[in-house]
N, C-alpha and C positions, 0 to 999 in steps of 0.2 A: 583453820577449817573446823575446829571442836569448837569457836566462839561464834554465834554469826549475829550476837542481838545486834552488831553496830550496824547493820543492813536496812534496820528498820527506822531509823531515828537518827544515829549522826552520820550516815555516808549523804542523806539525801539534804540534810540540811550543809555539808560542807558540800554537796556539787550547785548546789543554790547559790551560796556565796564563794565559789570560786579558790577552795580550799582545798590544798593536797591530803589527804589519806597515808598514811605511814604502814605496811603492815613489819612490824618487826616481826623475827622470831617468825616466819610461815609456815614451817613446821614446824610449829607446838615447843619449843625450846625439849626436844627427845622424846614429846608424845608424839609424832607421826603415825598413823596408821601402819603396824605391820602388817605383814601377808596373812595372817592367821585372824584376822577380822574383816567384820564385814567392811569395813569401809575401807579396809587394806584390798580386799578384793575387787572392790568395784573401781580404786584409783587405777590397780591392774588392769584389769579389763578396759579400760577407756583408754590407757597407754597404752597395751598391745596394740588396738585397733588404728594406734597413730601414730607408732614406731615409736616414743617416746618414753623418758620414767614416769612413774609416779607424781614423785616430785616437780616434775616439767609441768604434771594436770595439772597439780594443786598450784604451781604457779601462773598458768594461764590460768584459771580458775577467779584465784586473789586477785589477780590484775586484770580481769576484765571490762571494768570500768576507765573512766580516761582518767578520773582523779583520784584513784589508788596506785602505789608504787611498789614493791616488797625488797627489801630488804634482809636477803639469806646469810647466814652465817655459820659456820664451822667451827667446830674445837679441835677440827685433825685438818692435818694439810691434806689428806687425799682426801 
């Protein structure tokens, strides 16, 4: 979500030629937006509104293209 140059230049040239999208790392490899910033507030706010976390926005968000996919990952089993 803090990177978005590939938006402009390689998502549209890989849906041209029929090329998957990888997002590793969707949130930020531990930069996620916390609640005490602004954009932690507005992921808030747009998850309240639709019973979901954060993290669910940000990954319908990343994925709302057909040719992007995310790939989440954890360092804690919970």
């Amino acid at each position: 979500l803090g990177e978005r140059a590939i938006e402009h230049a390689v998502m549209p040239w890989c849906e041209q030629h029929d090329v998957a999208l990888v997002a590793y790392s969707p949130f930020g490899s531990g930069s996620f937006p916390g609640p005490g910033t602004r954009a932690g507030r507005v992921c808030a706010e747009i998850a309240a509104t639709r019973g979901v976390t954060p993290r669910q926005v940000a990954l319908a968000f990343l994925t709302r293209h057909p040719s992007v996919f995310a790939i989440p990952k954890t360092g804690q089993a919970a």
